[in-house]
Biopython code that builds the backbone (N, CA, C, O; Angstrom):
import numpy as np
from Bio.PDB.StructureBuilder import StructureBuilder

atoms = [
    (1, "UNK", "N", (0.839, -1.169, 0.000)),
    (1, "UNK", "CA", (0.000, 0.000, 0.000)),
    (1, "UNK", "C", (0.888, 1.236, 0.000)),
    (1, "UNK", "O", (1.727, 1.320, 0.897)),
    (2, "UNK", "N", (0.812, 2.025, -0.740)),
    (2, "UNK", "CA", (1.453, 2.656, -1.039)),
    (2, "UNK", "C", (0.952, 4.103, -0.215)),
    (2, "UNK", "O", (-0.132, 4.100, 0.369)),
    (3, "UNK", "N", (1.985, 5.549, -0.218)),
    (3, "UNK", "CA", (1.564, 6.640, 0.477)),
    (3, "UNK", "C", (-0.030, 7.359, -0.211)),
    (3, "UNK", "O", (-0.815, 8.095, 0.388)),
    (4, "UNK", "N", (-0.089, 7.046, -1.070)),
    (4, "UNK", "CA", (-1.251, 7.908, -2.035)),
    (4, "UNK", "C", (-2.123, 7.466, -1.380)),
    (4, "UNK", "O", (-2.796, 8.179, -0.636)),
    (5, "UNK", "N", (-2.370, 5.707, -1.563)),
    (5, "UNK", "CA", (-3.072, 5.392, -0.988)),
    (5, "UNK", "C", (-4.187, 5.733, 0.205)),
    (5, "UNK", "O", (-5.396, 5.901, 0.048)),
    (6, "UNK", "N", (-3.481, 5.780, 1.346)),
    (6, "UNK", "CA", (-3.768, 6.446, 2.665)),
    (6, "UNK", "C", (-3.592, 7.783, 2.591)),
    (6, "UNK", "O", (-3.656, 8.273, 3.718)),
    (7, "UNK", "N", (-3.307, 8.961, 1.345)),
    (7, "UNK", "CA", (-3.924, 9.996, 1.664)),
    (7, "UNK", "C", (-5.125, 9.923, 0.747)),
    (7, "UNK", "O", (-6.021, 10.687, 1.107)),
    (8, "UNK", "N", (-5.314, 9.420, -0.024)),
    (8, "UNK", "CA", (-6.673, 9.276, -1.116)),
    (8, "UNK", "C", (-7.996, 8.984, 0.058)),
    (8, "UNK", "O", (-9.034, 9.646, 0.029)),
    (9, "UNK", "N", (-7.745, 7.926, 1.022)),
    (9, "UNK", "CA", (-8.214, 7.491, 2.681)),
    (9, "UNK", "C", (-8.638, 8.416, 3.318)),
    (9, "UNK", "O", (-9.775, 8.803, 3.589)),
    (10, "UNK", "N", (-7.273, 8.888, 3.639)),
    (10, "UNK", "CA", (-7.767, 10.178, 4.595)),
    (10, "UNK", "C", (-8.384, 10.992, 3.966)),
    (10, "UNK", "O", (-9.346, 11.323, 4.660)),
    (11, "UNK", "N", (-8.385, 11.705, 2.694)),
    (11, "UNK", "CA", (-9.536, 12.530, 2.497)),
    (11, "UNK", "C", (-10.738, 12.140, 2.123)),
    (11, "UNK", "O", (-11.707, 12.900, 2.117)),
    (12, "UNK", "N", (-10.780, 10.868, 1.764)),
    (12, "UNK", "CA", (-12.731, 10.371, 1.364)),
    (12, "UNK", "C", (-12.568, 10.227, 3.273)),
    (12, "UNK", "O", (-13.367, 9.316, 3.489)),
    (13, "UNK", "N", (-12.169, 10.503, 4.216)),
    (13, "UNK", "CA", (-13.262, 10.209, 5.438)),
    (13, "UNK", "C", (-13.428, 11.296, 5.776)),
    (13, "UNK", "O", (-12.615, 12.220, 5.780)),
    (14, "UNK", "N", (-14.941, 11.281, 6.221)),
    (14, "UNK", "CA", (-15.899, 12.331, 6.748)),
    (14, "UNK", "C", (-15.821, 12.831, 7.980)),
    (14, "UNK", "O", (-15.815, 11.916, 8.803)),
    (15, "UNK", "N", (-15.756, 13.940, 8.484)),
    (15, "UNK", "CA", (-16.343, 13.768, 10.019)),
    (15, "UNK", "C", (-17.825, 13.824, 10.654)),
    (15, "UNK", "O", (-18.881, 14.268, 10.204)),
    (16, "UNK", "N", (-17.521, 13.252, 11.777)),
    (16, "UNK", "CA", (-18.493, 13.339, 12.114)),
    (16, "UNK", "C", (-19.738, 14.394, 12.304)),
    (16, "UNK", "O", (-19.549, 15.204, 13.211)),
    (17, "UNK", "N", (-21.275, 14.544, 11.429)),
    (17, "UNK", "CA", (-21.924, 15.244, 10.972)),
    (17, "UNK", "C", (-22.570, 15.473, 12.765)),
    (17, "UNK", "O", (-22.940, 16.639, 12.904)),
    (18, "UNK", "N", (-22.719, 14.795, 13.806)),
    (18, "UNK", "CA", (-23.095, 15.081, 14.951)),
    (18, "UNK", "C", (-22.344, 15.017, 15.898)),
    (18, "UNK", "O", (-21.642, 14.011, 16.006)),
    (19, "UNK", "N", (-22.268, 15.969, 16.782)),
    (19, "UNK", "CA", (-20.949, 16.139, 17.734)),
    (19, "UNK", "C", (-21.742, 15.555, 19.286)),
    (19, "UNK", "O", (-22.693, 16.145, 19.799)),
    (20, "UNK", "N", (-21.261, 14.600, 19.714)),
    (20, "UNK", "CA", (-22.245, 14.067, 21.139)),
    (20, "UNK", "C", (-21.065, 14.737, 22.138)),
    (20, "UNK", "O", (-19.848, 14.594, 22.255)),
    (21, "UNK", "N", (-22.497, 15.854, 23.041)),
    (21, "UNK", "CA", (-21.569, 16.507, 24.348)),
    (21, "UNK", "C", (-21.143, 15.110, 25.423)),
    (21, "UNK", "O", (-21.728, 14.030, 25.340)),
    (22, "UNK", "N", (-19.947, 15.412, 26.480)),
    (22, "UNK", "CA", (-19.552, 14.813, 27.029)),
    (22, "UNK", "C", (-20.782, 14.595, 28.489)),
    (22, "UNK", "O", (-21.351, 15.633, 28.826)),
    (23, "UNK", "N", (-21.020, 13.730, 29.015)),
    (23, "UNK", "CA", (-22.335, 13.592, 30.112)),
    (23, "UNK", "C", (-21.755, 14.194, 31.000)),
    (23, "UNK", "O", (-20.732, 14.792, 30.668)),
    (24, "UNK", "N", (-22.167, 14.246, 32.345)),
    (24, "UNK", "CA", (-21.718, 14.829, 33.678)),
    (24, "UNK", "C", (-20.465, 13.821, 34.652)),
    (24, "UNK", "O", (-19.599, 14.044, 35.498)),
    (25, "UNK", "N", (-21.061, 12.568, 33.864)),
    (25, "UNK", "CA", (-20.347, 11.200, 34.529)),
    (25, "UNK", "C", (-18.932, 11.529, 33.994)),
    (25, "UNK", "O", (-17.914, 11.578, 34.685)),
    (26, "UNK", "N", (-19.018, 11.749, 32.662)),
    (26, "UNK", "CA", (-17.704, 11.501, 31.752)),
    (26, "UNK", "C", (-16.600, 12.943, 32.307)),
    (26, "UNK", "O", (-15.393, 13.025, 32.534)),
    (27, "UNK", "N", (-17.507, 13.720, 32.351)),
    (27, "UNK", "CA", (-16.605, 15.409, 32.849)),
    (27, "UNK", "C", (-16.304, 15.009, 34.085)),
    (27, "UNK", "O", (-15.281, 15.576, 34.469)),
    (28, "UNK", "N", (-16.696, 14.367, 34.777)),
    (28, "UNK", "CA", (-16.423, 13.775, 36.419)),
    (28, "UNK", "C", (-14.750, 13.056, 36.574)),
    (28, "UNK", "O", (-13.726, 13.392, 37.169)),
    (29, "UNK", "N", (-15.125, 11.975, 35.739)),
    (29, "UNK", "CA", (-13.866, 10.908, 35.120)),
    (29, "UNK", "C", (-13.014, 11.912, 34.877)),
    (29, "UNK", "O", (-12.191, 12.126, 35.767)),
    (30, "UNK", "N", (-12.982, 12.532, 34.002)),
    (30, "UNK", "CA", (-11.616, 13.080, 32.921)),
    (30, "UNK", "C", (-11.232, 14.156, 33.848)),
    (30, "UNK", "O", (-10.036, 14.427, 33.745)),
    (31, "UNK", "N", (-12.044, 15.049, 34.963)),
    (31, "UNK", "CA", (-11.736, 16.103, 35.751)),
    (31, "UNK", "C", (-10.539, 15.473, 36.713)),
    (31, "UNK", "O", (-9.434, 15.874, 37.079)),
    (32, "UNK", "N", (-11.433, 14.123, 36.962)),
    (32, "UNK", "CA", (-10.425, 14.033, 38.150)),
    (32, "UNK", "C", (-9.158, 13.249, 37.709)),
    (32, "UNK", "O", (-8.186, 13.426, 38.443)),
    (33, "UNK", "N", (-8.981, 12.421, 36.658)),
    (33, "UNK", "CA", (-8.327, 11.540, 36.174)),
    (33, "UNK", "C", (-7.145, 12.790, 35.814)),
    (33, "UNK", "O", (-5.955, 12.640, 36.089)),
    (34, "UNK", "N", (-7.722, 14.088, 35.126)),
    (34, "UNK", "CA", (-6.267, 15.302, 34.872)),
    (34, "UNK", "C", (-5.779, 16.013, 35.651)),
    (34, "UNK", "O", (-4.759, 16.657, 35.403)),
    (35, "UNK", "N", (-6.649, 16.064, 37.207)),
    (35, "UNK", "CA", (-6.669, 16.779, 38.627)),
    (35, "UNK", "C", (-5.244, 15.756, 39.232)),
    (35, "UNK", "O", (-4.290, 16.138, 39.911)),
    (36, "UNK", "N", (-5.637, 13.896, 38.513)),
    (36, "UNK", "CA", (-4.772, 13.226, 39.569)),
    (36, "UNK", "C", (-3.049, 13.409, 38.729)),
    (36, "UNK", "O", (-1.975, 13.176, 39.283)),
    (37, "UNK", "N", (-3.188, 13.743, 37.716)),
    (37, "UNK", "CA", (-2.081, 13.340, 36.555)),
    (37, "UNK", "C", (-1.122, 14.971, 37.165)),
    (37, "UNK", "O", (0.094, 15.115, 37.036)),
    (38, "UNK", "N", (-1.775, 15.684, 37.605)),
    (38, "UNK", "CA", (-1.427, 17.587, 37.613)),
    (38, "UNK", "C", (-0.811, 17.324, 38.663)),
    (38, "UNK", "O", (0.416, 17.366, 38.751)),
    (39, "UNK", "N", (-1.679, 16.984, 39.696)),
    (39, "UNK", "CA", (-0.996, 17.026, 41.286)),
    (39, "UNK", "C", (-0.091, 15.875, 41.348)),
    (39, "UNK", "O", (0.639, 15.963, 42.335)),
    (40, "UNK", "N", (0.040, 15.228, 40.913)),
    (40, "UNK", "CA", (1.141, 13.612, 41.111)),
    (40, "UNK", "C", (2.410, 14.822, 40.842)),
    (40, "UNK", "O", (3.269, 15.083, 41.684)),
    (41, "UNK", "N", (2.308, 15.455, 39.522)),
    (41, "UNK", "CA", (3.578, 16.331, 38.593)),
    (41, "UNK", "C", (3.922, 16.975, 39.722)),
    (41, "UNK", "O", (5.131, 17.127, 39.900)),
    (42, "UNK", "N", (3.220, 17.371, 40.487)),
    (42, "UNK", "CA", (3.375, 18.996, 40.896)),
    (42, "UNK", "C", (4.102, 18.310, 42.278)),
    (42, "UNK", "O", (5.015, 18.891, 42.865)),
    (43, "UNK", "N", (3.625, 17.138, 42.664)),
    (43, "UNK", "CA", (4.517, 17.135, 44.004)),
    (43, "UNK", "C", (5.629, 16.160, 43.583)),
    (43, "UNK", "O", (6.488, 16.274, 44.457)),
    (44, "UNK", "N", (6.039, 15.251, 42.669)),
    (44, "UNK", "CA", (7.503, 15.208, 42.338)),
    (44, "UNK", "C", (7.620, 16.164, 41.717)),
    (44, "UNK", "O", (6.526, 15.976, 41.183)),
    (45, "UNK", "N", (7.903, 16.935, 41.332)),
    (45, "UNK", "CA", (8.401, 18.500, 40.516)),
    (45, "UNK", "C", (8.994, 19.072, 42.040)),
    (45, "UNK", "O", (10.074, 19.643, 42.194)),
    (46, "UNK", "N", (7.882, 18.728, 43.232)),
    (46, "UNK", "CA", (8.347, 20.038, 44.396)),
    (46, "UNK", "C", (9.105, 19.127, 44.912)),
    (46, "UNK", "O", (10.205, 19.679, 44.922)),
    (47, "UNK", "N", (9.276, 17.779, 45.478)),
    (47, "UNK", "CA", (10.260, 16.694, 45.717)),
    (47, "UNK", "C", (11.746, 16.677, 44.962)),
    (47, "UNK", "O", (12.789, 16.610, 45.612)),
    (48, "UNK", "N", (11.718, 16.733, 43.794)),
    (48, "UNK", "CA", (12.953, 17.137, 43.991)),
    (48, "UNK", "C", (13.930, 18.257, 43.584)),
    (48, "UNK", "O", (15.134, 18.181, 43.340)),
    (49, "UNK", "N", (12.967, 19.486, 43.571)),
    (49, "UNK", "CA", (13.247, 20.805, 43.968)),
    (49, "UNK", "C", (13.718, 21.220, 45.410)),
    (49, "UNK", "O", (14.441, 22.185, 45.659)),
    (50, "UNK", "N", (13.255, 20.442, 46.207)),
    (50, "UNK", "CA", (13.353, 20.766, 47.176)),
    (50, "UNK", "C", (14.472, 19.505, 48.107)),
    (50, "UNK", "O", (14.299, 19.155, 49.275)),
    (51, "UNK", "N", (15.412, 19.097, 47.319)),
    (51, "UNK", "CA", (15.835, 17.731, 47.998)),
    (51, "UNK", "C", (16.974, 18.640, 48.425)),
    (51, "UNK", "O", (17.275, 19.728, 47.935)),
    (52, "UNK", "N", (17.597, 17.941, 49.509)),
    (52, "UNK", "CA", (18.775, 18.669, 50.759)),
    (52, "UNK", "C", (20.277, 18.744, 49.829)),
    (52, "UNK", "O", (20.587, 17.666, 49.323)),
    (53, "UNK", "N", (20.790, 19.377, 49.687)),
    (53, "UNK", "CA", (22.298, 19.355, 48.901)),
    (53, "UNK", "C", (23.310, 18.539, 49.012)),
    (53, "UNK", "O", (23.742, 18.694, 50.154)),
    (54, "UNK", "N", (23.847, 17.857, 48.531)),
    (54, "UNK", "CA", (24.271, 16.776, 48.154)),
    (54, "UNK", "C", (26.306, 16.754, 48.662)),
    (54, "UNK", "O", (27.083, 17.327, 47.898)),
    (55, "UNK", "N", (26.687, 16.264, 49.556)),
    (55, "UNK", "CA", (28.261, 17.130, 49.985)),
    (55, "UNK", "C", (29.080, 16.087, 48.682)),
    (55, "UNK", "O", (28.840, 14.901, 48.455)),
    (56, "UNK", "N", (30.140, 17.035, 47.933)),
    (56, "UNK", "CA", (30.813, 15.771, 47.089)),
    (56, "UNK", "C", (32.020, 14.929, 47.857)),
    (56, "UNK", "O", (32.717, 14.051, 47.347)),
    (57, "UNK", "N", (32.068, 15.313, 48.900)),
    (57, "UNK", "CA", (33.379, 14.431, 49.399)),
    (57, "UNK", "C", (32.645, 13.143, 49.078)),
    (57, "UNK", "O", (33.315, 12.266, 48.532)),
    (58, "UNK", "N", (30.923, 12.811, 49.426)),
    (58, "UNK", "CA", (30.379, 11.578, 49.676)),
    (58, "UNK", "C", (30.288, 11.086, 48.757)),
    (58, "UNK", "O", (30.308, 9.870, 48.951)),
    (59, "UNK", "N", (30.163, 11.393, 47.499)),
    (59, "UNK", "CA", (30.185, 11.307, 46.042)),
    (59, "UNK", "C", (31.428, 10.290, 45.623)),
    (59, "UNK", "O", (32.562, 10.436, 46.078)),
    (60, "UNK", "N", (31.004, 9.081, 44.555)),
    (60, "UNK", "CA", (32.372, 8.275, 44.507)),
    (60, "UNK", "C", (32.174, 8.124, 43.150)),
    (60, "UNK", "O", (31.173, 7.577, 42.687)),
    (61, "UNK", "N", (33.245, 8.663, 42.362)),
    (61, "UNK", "CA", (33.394, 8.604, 40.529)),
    (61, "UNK", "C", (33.580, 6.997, 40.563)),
    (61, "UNK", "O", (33.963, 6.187, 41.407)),
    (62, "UNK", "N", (32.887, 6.905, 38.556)),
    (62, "UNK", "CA", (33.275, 5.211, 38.502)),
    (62, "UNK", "C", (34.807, 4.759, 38.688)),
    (62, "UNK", "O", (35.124, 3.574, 38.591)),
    (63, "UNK", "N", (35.553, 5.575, 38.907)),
    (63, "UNK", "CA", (37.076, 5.488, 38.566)),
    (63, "UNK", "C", (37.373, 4.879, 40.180)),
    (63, "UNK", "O", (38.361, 4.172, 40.386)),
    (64, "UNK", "N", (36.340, 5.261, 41.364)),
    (64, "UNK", "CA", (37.253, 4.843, 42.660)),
    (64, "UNK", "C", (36.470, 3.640, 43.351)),
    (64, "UNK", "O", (36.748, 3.171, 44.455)),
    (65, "UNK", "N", (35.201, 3.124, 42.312)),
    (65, "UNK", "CA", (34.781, 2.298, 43.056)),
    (65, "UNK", "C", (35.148, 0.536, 42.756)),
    (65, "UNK", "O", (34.947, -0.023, 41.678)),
    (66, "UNK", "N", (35.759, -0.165, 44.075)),
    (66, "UNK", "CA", (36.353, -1.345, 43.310)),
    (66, "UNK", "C", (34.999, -2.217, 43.160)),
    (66, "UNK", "O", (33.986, -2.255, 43.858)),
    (67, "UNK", "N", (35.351, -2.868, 42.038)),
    (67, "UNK", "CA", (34.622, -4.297, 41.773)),
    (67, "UNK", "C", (35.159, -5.485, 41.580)),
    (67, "UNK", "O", (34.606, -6.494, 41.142)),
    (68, "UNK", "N", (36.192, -5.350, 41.899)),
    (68, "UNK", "CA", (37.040, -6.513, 42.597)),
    (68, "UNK", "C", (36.786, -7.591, 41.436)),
    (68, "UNK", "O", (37.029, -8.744, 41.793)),
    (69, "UNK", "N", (36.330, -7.432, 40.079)),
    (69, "UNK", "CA", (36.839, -8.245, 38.653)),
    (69, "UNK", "C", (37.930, -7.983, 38.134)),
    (69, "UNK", "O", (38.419, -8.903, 37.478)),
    (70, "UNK", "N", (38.646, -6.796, 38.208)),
    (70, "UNK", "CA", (39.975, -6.821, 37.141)),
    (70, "UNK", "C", (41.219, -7.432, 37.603)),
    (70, "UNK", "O", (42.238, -7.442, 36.913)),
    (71, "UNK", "N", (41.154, -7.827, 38.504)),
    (71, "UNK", "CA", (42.212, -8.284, 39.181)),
    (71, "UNK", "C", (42.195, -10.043, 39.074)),
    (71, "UNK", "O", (43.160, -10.754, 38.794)),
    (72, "UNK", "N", (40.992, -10.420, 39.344)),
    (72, "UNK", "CA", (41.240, -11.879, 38.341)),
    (72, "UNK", "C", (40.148, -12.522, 37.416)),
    (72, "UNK", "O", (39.217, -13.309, 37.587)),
    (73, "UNK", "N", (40.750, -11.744, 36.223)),
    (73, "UNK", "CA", (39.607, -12.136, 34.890)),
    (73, "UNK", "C", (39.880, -13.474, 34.604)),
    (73, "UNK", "O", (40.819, -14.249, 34.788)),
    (74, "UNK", "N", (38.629, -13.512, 34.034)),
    (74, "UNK", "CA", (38.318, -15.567, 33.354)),
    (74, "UNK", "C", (38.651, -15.051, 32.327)),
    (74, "UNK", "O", (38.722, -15.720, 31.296)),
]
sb = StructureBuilder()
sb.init_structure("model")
sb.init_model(0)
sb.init_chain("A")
sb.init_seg("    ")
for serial, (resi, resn, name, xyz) in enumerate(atoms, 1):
    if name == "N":
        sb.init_residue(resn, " ", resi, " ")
    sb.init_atom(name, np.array(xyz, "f"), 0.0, 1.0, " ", f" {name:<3s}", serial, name[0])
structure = sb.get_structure()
């Protein structure tokens, strides 16, 4: 199937000639379902904005940590 194809497609489809409003149930769902998605963001966003500063002495580059393989490889 080629690209023409599927645009020849996309323009023979119609839209929809009746637009159905959303019920009270459905605005209920989606309110709170984007209320829960906003506030989840908003408090990791403030979590780790707000995390305690980090000292680098405690900090260990890959260069100083042993893993005790190079010393006797198979």
């Amino acid at each position: 199937m080629t690209q023409r194809y599927w645009l020849e497609l996309l323009a023979a489809a119609e839209a929809p000639s009746v637009l159905v409003p959303l019920s009270p149930v459905g605005w209920l769902v989606m309110m709170v379902s984007i209320g829960a998605v906003v506030t989840l963001s908003g408090f990791c966003v403030y979590r780790v904005l707000t995390l305690p500063p980090v000292e680098e002495e405690t900090l260990k580059g890959p260069l100083e940590i042993d893993t005790r393989d190079t010393s006797d490889a198979d």
